[in-house]
VOPAGU-2260 file (C-alpha; in pm, 1 decimal, decimal comma):
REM VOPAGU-2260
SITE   aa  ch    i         X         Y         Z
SITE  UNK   A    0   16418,6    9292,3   16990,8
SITE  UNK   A    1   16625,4    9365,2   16672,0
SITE  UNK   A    2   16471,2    9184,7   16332,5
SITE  UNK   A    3   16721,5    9157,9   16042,9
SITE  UNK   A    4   16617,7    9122,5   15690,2
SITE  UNK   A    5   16881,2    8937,6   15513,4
SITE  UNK   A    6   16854,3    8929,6   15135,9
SITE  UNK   A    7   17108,3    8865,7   14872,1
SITE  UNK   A    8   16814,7    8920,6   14632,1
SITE  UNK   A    9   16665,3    9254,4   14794,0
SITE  UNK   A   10   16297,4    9287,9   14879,7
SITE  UNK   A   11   16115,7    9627,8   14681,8
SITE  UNK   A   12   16116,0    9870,8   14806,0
SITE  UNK   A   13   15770,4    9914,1   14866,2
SITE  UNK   A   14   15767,0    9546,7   15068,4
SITE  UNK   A   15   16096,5    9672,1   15264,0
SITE  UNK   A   16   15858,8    9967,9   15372,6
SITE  UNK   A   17   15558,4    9735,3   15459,8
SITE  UNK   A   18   15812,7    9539,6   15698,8
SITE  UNK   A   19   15934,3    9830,2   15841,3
SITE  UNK   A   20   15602,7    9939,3   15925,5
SITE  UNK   A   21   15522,3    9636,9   16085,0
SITE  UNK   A   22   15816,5    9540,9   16290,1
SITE  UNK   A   23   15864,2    9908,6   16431,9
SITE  UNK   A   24   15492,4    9885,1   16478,8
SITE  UNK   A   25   15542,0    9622,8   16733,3
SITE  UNK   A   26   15845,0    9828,0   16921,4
SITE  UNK   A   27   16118,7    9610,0   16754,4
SITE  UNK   A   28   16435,4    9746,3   16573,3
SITE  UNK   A   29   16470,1    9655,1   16193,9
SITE  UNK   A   30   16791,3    9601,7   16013,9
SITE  UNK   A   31   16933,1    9515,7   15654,4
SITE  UNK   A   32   17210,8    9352,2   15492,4
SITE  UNK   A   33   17099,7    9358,7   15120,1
SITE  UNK   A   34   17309,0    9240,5   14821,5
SITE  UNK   A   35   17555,9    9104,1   15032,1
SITE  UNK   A   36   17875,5    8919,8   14809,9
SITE  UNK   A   37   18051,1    8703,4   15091,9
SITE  UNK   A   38   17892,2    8519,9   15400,1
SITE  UNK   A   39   18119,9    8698,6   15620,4
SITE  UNK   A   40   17909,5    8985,2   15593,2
SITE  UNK   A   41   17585,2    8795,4   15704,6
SITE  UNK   A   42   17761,9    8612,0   15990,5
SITE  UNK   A   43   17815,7    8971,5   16095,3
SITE  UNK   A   44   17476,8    9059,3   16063,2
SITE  UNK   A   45   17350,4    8819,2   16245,2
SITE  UNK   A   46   17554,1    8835,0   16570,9
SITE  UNK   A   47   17333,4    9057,2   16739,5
SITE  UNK   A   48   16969,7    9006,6   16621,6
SITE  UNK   A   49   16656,0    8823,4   16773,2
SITE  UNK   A   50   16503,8    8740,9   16384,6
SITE  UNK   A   51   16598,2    8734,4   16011,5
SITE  UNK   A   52   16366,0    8733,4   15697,7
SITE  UNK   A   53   16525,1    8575,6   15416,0
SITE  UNK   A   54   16482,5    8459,8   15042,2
SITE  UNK   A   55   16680,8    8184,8   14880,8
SITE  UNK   A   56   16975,0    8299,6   15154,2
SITE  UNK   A   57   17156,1    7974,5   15302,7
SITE  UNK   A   58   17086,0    7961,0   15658,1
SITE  UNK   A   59   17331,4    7660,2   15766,2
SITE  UNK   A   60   17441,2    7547,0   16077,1
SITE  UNK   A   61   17731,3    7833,7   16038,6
SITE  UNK   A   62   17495,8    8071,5   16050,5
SITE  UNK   A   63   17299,6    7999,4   16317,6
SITE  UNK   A   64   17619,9    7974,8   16545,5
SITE  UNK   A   65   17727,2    8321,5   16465,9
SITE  UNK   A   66   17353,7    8403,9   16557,0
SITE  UNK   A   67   17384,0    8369,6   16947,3
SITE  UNK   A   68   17055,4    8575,5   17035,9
SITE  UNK   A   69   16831,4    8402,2   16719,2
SITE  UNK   A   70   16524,3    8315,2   16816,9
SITE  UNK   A   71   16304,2    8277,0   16459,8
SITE  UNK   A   72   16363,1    8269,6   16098,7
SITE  UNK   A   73   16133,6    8328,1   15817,3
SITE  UNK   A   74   16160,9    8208,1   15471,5
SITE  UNK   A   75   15956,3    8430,5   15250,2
SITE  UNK   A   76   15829,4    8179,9   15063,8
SITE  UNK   A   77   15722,7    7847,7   15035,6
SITE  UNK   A   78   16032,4    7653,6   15030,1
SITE  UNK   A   79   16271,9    7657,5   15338,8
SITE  UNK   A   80   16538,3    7379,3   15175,9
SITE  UNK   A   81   16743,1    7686,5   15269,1
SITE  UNK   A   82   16737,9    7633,3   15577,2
SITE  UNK   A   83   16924,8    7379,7   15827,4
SITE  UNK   A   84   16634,0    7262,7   16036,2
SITE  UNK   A   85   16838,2    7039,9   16226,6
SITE  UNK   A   86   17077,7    7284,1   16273,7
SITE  UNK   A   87   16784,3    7500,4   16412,7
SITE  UNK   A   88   16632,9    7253,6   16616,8
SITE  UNK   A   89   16965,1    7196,5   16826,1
SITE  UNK   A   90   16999,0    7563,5   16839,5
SITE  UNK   A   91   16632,0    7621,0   16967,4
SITE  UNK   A   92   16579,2    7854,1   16680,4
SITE  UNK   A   93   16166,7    7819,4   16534,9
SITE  UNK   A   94   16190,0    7801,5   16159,2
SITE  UNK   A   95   15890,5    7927,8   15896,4
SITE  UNK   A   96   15803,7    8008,1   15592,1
SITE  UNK   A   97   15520,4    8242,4   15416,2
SITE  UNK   A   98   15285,5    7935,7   15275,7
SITE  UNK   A   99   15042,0    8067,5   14992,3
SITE  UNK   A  100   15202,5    8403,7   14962,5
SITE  UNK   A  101   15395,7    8385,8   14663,6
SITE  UNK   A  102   15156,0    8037,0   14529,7
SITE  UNK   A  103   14934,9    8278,7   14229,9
SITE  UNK   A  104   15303,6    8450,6   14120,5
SITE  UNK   A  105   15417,4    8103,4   14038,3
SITE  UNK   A  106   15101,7    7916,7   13943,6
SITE  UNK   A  107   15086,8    8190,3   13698,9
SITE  UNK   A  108   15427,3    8132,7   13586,0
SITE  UNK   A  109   15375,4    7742,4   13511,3
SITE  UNK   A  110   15101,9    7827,2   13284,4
SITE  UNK   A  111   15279,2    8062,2   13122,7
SITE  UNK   A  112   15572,9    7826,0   13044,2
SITE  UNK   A  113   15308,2    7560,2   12950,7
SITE  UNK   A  114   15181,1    7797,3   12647,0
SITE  UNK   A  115   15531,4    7868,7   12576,5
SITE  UNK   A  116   15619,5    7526,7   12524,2
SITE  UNK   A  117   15301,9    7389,3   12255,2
SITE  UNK   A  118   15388,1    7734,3   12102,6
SITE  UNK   A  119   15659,7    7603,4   12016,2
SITE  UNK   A  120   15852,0    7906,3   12175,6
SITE  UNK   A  121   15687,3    8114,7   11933,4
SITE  UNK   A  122   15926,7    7991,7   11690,8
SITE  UNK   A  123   15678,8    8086,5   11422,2
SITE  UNK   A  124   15569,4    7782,0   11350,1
SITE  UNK   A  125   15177,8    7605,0   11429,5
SITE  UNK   A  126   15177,0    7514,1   11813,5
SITE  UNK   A  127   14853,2    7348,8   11955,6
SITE  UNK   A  128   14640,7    7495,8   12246,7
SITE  UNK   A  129   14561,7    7427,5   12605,9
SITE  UNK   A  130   14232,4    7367,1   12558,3
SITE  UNK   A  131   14131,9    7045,1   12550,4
SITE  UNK   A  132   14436,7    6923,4   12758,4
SITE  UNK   A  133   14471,4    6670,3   13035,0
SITE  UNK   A  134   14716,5    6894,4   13288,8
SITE  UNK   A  135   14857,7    6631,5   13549,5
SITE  UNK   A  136   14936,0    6877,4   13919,1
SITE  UNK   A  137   15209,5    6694,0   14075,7
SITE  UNK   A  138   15174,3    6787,1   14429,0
SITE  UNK   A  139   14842,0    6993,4   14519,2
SITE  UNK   A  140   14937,7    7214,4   14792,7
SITE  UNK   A  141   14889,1    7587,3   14756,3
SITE  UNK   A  142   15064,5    7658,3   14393,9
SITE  UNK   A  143   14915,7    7367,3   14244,7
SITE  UNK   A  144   14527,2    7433,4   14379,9
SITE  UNK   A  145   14630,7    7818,7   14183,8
SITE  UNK   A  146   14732,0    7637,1   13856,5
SITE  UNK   A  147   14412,5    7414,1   13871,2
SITE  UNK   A  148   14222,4    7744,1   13877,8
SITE  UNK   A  149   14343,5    7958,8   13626,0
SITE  UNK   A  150   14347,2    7596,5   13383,5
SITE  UNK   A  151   13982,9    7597,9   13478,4
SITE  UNK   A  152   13966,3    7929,2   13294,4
SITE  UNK   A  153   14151,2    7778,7   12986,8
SITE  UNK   A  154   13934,0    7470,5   12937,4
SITE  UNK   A  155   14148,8    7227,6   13061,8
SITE  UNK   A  156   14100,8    6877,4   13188,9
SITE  UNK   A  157   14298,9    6831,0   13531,0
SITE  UNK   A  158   14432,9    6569,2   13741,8
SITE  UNK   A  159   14618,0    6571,9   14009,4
SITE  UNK   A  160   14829,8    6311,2   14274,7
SITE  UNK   A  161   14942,9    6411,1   14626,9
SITE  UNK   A  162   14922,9    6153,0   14890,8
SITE  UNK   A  163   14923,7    6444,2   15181,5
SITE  UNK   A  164   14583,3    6639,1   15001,3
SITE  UNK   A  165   14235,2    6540,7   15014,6
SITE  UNK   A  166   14010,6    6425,5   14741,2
SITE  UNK   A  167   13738,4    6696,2   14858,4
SITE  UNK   A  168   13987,5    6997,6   14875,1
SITE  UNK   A  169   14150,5    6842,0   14518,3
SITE  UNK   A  170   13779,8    6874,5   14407,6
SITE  UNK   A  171   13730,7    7175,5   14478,8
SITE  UNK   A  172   13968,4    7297,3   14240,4
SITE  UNK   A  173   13832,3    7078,6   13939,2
SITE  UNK   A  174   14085,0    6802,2   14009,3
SITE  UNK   A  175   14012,6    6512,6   13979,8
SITE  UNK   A  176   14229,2    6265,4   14175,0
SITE  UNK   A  177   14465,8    5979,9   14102,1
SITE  UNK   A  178   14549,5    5678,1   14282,4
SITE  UNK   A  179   14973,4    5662,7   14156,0
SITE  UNK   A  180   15224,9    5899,1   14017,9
SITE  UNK   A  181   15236,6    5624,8   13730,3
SITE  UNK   A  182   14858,1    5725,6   13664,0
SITE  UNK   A  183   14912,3    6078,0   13656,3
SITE  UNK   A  184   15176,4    6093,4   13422,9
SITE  UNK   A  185   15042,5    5822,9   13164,3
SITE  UNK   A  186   14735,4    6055,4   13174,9
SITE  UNK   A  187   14836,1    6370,8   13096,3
SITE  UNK   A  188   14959,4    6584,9   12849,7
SITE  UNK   A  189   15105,5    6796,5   13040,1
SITE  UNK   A  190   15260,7    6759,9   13388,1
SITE  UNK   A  191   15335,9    7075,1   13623,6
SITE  UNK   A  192   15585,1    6955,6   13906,2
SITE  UNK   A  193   15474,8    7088,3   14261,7
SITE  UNK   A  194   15695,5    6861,1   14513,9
SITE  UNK   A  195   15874,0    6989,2   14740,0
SITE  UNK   A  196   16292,8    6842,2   14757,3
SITE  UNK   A  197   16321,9    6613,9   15044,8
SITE  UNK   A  198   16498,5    6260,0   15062,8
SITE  UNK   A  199   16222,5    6085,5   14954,2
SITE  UNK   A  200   16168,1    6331,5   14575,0
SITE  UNK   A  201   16540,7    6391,2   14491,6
SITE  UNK   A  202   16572,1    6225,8   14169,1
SITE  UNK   A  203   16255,6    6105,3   14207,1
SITE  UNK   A  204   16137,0    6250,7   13862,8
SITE  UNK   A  205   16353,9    6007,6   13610,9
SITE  UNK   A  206   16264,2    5863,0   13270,1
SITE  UNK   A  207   16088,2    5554,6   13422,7
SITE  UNK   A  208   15818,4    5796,6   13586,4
SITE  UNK   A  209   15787,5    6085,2   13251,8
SITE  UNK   A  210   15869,4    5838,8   12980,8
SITE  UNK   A  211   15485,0    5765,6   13077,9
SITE  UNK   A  212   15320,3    6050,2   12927,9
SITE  UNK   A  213   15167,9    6058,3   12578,3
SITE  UNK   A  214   15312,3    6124,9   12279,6
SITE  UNK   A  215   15421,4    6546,1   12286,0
SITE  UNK   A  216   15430,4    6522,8   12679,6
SITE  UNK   A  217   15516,0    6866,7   12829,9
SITE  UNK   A  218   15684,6    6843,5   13203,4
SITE  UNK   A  219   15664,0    7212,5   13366,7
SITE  UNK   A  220   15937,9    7278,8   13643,1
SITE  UNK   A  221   15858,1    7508,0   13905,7
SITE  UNK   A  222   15966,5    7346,9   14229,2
SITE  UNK   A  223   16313,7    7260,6   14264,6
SITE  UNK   A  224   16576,2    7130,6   14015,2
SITE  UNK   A  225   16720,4    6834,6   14240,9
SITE  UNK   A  226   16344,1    6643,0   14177,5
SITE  UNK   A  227   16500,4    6615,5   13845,2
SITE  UNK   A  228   16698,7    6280,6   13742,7
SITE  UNK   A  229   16900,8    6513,8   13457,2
SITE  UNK   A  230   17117,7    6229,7   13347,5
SITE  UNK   A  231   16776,1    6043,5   13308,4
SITE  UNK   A  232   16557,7    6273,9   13167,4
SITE  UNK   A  233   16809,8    6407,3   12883,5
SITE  UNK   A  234   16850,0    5994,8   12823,8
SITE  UNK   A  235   16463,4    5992,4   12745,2
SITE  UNK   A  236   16449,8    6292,5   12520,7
SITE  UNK   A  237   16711,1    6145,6   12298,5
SITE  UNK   A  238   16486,8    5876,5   12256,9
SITE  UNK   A  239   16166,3    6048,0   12242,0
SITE  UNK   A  240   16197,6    6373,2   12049,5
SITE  UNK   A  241   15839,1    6435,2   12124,3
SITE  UNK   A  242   15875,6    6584,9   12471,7
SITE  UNK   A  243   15954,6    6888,0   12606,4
SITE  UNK   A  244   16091,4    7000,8   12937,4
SITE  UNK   A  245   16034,1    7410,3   13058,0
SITE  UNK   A  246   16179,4    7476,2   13442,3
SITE  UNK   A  247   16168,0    7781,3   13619,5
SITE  UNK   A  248   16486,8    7650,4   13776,5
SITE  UNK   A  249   16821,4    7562,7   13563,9
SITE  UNK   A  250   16920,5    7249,3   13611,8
SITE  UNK   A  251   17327,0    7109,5   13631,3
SITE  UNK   A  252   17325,5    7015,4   13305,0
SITE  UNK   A  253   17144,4    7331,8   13146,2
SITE  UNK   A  254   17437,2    7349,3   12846,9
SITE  UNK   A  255   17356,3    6901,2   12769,0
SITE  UNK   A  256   16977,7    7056,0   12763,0
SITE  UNK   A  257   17019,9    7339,5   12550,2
SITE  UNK   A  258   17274,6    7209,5   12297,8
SITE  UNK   A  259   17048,6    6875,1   12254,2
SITE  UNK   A  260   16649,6    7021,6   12247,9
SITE  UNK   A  261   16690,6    7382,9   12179,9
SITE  UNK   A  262   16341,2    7384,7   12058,6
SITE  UNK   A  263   16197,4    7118,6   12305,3
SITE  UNK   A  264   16412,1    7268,2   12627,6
SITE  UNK   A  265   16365,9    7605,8   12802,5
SITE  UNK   A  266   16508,9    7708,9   13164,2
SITE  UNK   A  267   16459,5    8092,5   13290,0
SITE  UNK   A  268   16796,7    8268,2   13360,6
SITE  UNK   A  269   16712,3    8236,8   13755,6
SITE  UNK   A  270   16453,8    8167,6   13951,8
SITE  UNK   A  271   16130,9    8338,6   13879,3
SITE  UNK   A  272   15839,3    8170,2   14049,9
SITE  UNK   A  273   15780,4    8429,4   14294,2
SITE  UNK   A  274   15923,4    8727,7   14130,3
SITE  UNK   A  275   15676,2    8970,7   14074,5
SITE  UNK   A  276   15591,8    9274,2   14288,9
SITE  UNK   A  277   15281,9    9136,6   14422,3
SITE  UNK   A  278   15386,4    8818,3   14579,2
SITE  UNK   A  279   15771,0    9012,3   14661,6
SITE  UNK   A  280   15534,0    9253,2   14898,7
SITE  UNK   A  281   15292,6    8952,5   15027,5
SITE  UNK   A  282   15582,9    8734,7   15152,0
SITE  UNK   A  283   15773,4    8990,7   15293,6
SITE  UNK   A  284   15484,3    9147,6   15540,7
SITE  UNK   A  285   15358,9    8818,4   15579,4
SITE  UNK   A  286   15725,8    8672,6   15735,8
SITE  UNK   A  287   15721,3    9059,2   15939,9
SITE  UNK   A  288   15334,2    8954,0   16108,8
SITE  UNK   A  289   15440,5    8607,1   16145,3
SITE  UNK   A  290   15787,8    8755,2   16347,5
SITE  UNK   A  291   15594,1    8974,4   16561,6
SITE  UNK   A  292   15373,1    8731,7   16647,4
SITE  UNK   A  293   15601,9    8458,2   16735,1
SITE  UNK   A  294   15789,9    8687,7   16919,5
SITE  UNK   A  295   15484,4    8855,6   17126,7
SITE  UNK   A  296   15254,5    8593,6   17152,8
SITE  UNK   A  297   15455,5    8273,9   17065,5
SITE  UNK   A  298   15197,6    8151,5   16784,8
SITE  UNK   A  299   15430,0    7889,7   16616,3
SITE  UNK   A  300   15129,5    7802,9   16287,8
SITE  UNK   A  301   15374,5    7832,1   16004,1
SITE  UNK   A  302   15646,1    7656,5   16216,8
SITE  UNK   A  303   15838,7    7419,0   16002,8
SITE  UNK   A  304   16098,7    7241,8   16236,2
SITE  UNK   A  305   16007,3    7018,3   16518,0
């Protein structure tokens, strides 16, 4: 069995060598195509291989052609948009991704940008705190149950909506539970996005649904940029210069942002949610195990394609 890791954005080191360990641990041959400029080179690489770890690589329906021995792919990560699952399905291949593993990296992140933002960007001028605030989690799922605990720690007061989590695992994070979207985001000060990008979400996040919040709303972006109505949203912060909008992800229309609300608009460069070395190491060994044990044993838990 030959296991490729296939990252235009490499792995460290240090998590290359924790895959290594456990995918020759199992009797299986590892290979990488790192940095890679042109999909040629990955169609090559996957010709001949029974598995591929990835990142944000595309895995289409290309791909998985060229890939006539694939049997499982692992997104390191939580998000597998990535990923053709139809594509898959037809093909036979299982799909996964590394749930939880990179959730503290990111919920970490969000309340980082959150600060950033009522700081004012540290522009020098008198910013208010977190304390005190009513932090709206738009989606609960692993990243948002991390945010609710380290805004815990800050003294916030938290609410969160997500039809697919429980009120009793939502309280036992501190959050307390809404019945609407609308209620979440006429509630709170702050919103941190969560939702994953499927048919029913693209878009879904529009100046109807944030023109909501209270006066110096904050909306915190770390899921994906196509929740984001941009034509919408920069509509709504002409008209309420109150608000601010921080995403880890930079949307279509990042120059319209930046050249309207330079001091109510931030986007990071790339990216970040998941970049530190912690969560880069967790993902990685966790999408190696989760290979090994598809492949030996069949265990399909973290499967995410029927």
């Amino acid at each position: 069995m030959k296991v490729l890791i296939a990252t235009d954005k490499p792995f460290a080191k240090v998590a290359v060598e924790g895959i290594r360990t456990v995918v020759e641990g199992a009797g299986f041959e590892l290979a990488l195509l790192e940095k890679y400029t042109e999909k040629k080179q990955l169609l090559e690489a996957v010709a001949q291989v029974d598995a591929v770890i990835i990142r944000s690589d595309i895995i289409d329906a290309e791909v998985l052609e060229a890939a006539k021995s694939l049997k499982i792919v692992v997104r390191a990560g939580a998000g597998f948009d990535n990923v053709d699952l139809e594509a898959a399905t037809k093909k036979g291949v299982c799909v996964m991704n590394t749930p939880g593993q990179n959730a503290n990296a990111v919920a970490e992140l969000a309340i980082g940008m959150m600060i950033y933002a009522i700081r004012n960007q540290y522009n020098g001028t008198s910013g208010t705190e977190l304390k005190g605030k009513k932090l709206g989690i738009h989606a609960c799922g692993n990243v948002g149950q991390n945010v609710a605990r380290i805004a815990t720690g800050f003294g916030m007061d938290i609410y969160g909506y997500d039809a697919y989590c429980s009120k009793e695992v939502m309280e036992k994070f501190n959050i307390k539970p809404l019945s609407s979207v609308a209620e979440l985001y006429s509630t709170c000060d702050i919103v941190s996005l969560h939702i994953p990008a499927t048919a029913e979400t693209k878009n879904s996040i529009n100046a109807a649904v944030v023109g909501l919040m209270p006066k110096g709303g904050v909306l915190v972006n770390t899921a994906r940029k196509e929740v984001i109505d941009e034509v919408s949203l920069i509509s709504l912060m002409e008209e309420r210069p109150d608000l601010r909008y921080v995403t880890d992800i930079m949307p279509a229309a990042h120059a319209t942002f930046l050249a309207k609300f330079p001091d109510r608009y931030f986007s990071t460069p790339k990216k970040m949610g998941a970049q530190t070395a912690e969560a880069n190491i967790n993902a990685g060994i966790a999408a190696a195990r989760q290979i090994v044990d598809f492949l030996v044993n069949g265990n399909e838990t973290f499967r995410v394609n029927k």
